[in-house]
C-alpha positions as CSV (number, residue, x, y, z in Angstrom):
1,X,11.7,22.1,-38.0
2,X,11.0,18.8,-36.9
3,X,10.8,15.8,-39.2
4,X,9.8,12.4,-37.9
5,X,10.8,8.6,-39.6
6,X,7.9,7.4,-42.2
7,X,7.3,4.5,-39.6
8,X,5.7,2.9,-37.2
9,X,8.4,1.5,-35.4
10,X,11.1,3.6,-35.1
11,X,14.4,2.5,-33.7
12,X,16.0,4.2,-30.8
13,X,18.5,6.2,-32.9
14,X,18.9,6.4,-36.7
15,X,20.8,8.4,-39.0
16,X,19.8,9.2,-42.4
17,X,22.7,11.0,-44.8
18,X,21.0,12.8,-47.3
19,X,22.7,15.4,-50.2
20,X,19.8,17.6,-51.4
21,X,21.7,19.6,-54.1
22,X,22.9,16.3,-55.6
23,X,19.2,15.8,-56.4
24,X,18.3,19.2,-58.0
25,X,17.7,21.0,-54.6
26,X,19.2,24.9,-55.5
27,X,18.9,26.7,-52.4
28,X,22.6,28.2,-51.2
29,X,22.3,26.5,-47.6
30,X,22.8,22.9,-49.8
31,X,26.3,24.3,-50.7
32,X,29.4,25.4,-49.1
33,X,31.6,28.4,-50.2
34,X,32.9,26.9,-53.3
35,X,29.4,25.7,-54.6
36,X,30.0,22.1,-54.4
37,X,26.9,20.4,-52.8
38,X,27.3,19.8,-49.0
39,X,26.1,16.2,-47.4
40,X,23.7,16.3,-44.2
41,X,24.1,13.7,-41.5
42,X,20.6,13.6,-40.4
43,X,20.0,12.0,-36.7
44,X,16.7,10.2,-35.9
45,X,15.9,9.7,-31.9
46,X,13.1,8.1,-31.5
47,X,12.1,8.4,-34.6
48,X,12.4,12.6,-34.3
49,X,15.1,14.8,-35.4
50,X,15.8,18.5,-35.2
51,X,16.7,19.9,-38.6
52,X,16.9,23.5,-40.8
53,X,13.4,24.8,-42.4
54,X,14.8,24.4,-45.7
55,X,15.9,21.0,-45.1
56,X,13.4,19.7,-43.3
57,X,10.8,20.7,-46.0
58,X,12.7,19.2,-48.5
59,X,13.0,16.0,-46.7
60,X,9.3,15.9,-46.3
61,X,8.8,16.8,-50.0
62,X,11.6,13.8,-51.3
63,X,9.7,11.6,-48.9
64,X,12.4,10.9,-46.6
65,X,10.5,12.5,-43.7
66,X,7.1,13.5,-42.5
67,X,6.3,16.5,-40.3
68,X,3.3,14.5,-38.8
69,X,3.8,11.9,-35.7
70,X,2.7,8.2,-36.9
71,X,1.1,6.4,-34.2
72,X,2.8,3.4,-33.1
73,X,2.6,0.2,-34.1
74,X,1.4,-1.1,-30.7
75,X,-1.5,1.5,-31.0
76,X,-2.6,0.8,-34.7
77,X,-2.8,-3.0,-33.5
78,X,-5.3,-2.4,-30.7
79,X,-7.5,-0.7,-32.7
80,X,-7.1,-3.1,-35.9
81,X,-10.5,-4.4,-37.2
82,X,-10.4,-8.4,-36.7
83,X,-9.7,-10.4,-40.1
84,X,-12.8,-12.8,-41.8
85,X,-12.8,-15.9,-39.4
86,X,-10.4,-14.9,-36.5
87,X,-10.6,-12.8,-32.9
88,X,-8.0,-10.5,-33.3
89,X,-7.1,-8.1,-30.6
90,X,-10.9,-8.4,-28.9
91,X,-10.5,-8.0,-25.5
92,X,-13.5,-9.8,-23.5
């Protein structure tokens, strides 16, 4: 599944280190052999990263993730509705 950054301006690479069956999460691929709960080293590029089903669904549930592309800030800019009493990004 792919989960993208909750943000506009996502750096080049990012890792996110998350624990799901420290916060309730009870699904067998969140622990190893012994049952203690395993840690996920999650790596953003570009504000993208490649992860399991399961995790990425939990990721997106916790808030942590999203499975939807955000535009970019540049992009939300150009099409940003001019304040009361200034131009704004109006291109003449």
């Amino acid at each position: 599944m792919i989960v993208y950054m909750k943000t506009t301006n996502p750096r080049p690479k990012s890792t996110l280190i998350v624990c799901p069956a420290r916060e309730g999460a009870d699904s067998v691929e969140f622990r190893d052999k012994s049952g203690e709960p395993i840690q996920f080293q999650v790596v953003f590029t570009n504000g993208r990263a490649e992860v399991s089903s399961n995790l990425g669904r939990w990721m997106v549930d916790k808030g942590y993730g999203t499975s939807l592309i955000l535009p970019a800030q540049k992009l939300i800019n150009a099409f940003r509705r001019p304040t009361h009493g200034t131009q704004g990004n109006i291109h003449r």
